[in-house]
N, C-alpha and C positions, 0 to 999 in steps of 0.2 A: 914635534907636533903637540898641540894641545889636550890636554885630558880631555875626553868625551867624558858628555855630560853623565853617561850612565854609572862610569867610576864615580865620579865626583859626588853625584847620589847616593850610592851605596857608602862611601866613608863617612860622609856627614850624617847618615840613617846609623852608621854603622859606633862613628865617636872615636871608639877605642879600637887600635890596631896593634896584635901582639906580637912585638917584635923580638928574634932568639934567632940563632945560632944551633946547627945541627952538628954533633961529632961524629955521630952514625948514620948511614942514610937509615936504616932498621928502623930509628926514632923518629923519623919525619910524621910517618902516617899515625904512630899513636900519638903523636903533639897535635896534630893537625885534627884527629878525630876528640881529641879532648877538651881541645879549646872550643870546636862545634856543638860539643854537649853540655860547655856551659853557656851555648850563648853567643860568644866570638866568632862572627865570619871573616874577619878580616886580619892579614897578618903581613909582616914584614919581616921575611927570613934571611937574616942578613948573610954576606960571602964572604965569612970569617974562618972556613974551615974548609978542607980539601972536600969533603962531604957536600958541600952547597950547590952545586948545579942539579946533583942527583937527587935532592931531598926535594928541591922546587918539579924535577920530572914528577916524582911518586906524587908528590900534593893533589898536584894541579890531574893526575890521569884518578886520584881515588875521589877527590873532592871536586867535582865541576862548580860546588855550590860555593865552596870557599873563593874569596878575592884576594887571589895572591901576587903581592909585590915582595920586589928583593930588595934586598940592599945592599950597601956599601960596593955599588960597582966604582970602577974605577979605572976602569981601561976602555974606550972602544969595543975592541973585543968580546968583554964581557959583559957590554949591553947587547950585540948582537946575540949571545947565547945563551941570556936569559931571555930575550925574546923566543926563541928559537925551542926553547923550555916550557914555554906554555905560559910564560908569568903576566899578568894582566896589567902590572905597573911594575916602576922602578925606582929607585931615588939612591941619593948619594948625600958624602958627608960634606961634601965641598961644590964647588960649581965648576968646573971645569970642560971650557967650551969643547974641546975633542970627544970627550962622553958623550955631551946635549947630543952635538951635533949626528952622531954615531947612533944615539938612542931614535932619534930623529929620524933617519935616514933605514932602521931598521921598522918603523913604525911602531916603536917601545913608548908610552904614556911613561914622562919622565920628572921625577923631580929632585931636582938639585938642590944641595942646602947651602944656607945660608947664615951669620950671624953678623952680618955689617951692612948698613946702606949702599957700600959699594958690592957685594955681592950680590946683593938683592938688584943693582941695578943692571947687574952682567945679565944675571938670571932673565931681566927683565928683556934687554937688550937682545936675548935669544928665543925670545918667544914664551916664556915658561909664567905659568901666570899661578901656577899652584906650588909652594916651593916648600923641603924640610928645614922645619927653623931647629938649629945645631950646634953647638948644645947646649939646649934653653935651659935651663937653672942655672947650669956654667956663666952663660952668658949674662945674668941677670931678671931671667923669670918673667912674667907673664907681664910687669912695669916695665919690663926693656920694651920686651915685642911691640907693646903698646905704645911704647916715644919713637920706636927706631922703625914701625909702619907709617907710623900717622901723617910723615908727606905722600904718600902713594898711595892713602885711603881710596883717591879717587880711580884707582885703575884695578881697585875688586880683586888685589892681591887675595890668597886664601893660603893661610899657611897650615902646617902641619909639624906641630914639633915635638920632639925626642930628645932625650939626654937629660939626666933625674928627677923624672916625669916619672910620679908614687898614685897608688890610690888616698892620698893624703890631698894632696894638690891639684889633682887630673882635673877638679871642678871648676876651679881655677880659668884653668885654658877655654875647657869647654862651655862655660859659659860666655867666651868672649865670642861675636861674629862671626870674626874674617878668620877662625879658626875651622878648620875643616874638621878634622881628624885628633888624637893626639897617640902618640906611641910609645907600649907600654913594655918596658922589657922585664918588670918584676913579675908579670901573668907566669911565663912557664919558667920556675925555682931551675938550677941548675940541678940541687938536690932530687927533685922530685923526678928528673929524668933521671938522672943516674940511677936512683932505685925506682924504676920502672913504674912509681906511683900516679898513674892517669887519673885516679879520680882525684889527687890534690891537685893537678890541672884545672881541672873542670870546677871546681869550688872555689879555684879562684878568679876563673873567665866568669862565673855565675856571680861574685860579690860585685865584680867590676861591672859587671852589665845592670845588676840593680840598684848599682849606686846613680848610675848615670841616668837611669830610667827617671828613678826619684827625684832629682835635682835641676836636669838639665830637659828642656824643650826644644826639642831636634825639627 
């Protein structure tokens, strides 16, 4: 299925989506409330840990206001039961038609990453018109993205990319277009959850929001 337009507004309103990895479900809800008290509504909780279905439940039942997507699904399966979690989008590291089609048929707002013309054209070939570009510094940075869209300008691709995306560079993206979103995993420190410190959360979803305010015309 395609994004409905009301996602698609809330990321491009939104810019920066902070994406992390839960070890505790315990830490969901105070990452989730700290990244809202600086600012960040929008997050990408990746399924990197046995923790991750249960942290997307707590989120999504304490914060109706937050817009939460997952990540790194990668089975069938586990786009059904992130659907099924409450999560309001999806996305992945790769493109992989069993997923789309799975996310698809669960009614999951999905998107699939990409870093090659030929995956952008599978993506395209399946419907998905919003796709994770992965991983963008990896692959060559905001000069890639910009040669390796530029035959498919005309079909309103909107990307969203991840992968050593800093508050150094994040201007970068976000001042391109067909950029939607961009996704930020240095917001919540690994440090700063392990010693339970939510307000260095929060001062750093607050630098990130007022950088983009300043810079960037949404």
């Amino acid at each position: 299925m395609e994004f409905p337009q009301a996602i698609l507004s809330r990321l491009r309103t939104s810019g920066v989506v902070a994406g992390f990895s839960v070890e505790r479900v315990a830490d969901a809800v105070p990452i989730a409330r700290a990244l809202l008290d600086g600012g960040i509504d929008a997050i990408e909780l990746t399924l990197r840990t046995d923790a991750g279905i249960e942290s997307v439940r707590a989120i999504c039942a304490e914060f109706p206001e937050m817009l939460v997507g997952v990540g790194t699904i990668l089975t069938p399966e586990t786009a059904k039961q992130v659907h099924a979690a409450g999560a309001a989008f999806g996305v992945a590291p790769g493109t992989n038609p069993r997923v789309v089609r799975a996310a698809q048929q669960a009614g999951l707002p999905f998107a699939p990453g990409i870093a090659t013309p030929t995956d952008l054209e599978l993506a395209i070939e399946l419907g998905c018109r919003f796709v994770k570009f992965f991983p963008a510094e990896p692959c060559g940075g905001i000069e890639y993205l910009r040669s390796m869209s530029a035959p498919y300008k005309h079909l309103n691709i909107e990307y969203f990319p991840l992968g050593g995306i800093n508050a150094d560079n994040m201007l970068l993206y976000l001042q391109e277009p067909n950029v939607l979103a961009i996704g930020g995993s240095w917001i919540v420190n690994k440090q700063l959850v392990e010693s339970q410190a939510w307000t260095g959360i929060s001062a750093r979803a607050a630098d990130v929001i007022k950088r983009v305010k300043e810079s960037v015309k949404r």
